[in-house]
N, C-alpha and C positions, 0 to 999 in steps of 0.2 A: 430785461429791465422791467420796473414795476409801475411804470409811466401811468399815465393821466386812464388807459384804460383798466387800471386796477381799482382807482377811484370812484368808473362809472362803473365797474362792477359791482362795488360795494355800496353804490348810493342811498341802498336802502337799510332796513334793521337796527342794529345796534349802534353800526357803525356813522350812522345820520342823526342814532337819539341821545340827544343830551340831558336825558333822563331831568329835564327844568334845574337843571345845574348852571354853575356861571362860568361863561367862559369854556365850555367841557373843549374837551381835545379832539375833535370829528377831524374823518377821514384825512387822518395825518400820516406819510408812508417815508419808512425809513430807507434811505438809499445808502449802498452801500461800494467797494471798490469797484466791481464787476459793474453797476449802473455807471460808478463814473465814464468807464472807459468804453460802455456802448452807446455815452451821449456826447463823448470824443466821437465816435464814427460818424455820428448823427450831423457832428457839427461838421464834419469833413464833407461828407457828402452835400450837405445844404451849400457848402463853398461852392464845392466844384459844377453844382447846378446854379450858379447864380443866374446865369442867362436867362433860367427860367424862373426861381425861384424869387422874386425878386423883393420879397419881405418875409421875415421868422418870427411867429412872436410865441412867447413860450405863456402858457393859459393862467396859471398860478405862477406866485412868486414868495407868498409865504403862509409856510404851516401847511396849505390842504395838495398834498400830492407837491413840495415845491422844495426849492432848493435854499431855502432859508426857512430855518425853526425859532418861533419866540418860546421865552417862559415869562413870569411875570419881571425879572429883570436882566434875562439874556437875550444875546440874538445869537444864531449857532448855526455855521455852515455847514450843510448837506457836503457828501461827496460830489455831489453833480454841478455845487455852485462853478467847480475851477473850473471845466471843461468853457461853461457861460461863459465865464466873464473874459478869459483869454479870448477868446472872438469878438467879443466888443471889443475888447481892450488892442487887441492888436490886428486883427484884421482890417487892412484898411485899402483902398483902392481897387488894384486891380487880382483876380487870383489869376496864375500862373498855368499854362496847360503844360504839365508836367509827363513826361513821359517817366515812369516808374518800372523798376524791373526788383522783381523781388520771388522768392523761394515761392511755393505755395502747399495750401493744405486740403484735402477734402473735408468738406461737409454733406454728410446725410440726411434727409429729410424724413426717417424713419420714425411711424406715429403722427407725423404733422400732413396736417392739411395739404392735400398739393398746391393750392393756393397760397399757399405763406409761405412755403418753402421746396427749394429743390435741389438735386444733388448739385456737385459743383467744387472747383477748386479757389478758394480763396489766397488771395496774397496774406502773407505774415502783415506786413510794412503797410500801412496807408499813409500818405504824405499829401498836403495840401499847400499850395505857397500862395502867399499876397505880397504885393508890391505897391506903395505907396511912392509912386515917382516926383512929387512933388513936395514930402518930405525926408526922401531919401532912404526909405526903412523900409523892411521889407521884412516879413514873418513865414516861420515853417511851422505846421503843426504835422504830428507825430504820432503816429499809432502802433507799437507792437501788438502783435495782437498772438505770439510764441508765448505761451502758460508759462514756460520751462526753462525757455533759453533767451538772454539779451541776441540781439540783431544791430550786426552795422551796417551802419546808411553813409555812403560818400554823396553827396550833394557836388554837383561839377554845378559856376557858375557863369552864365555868359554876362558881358560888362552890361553894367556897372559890378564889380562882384564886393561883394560887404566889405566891409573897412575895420566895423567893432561889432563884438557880440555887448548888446544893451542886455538882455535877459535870457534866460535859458533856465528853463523849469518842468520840472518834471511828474506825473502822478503816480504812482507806485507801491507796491508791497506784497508781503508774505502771503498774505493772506485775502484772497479775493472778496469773503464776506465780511471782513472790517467793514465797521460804519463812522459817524462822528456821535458823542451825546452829548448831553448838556456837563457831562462828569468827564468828558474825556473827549473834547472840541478838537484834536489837533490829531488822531488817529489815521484821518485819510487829508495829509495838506502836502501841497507842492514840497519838493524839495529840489534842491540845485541837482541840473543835472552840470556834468562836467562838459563844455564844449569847446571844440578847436577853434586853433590859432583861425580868425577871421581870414577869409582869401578866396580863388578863386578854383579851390576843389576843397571842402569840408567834410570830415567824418565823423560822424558821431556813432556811439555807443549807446545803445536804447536798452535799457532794463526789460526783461522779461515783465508781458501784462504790464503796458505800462503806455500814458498819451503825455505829449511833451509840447512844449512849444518854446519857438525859437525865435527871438527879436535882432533884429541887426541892423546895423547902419550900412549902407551903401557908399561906396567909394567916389 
């Protein structure tokens, strides 16, 4: 992903001068499906450390390195806005310590730093859950992280177990370097994912490359 340290990369030069123009376009970075979906992880993991992490606040919010673009009469979602707003939007209460079992993949850390990275098998599947006990609702968010192949997820629940699915949404596509622009806003936006009958073992079907989140009423 081409986060906030791309921008202090390029803080200086061409990229900082606005050559005494009005308004010029500085350090503005296009994000694209592949950022949505490594700021899905981002957001997974900040859950599941809440204990410790106990505030997120994202630096920019529009135009410089951010997930909202103006022009002089639009405003135009980044791919990275869905991943945000679904964790404000439905994250609420408590997260779940989820025990997850899922396929996995290596990664190699050949060329990188040994500090940033190391070999290692990763899960396909990230899964994070919140429980809002005191309005009954309770949300999954959803990470395939298979290039290739959709992956199913059975979710077994202990009571209260969901009653209704409120939302179910998906990020997804063909093409990982899709972006959104101001000519064609709607290239990387949620779309319905199909999910089961409410109760108390769920299976869903996850699209290949793809982060989802799931809202539900509790029984």
């Amino acid at each position: 992903m081409k986060n906030g340290t791309s921008g202090i990369g390029r803080g200086g030069g061409r990229f900082a001068n606005g050559q005494k123009t009005f308004a010029p376009r500085l350090l503005e970075e296009v994000y694209n499906l592949e950022d949505a979906l490594l700021v899905g992880g981002f957001v997974n993991t900040l859950l599941r450390q809440s204990e410790r992490v106990r505030v997120g606040c994202l630096a920019q919010i529009v135009n410089v390195i951010a997930p909202l673009m103006t022009s002089a009469d639009q405003v135009m979602r980044q791919s990275i806005y869905y991943p945000y707003a679904w964790a404000l939007r439905y994250a609420r209460g408590r997260v779940l310590d989820l025990l997850v079992e899922s396929e996995t993949y290596p990664i190699r850390p050949d060329g990188l730093r040994a500090d940033f990275a190391r070999g290692d098998m990763v899960p396909y599947l990230d899964v994070v859950a919140t429980i809002d006990s005191q309005a009954r609702q309770a949300a999954l968010f959803l990470l395939n992280r298979d290039l290739e192949s959709k992956r199913e997820l059975t979710v077994d629940w202990r009571e209260p177990a969901p009653a209704r699915v409120l939302a179910s949404l998906t990020l997804t596509g063909p093409d990982l370097k899709a972006s959104n622009t101001f000519e064609q806003p709607k290239r990387v936006t949620p779309q319905t994912l199909d999910a089961p009958r409410a109760g108390s073992r769920m299976t869903f079907e996850l699209p290949p490359r793809s982060y989802a989140v799931v809202h539900l009423a509790l029984g």
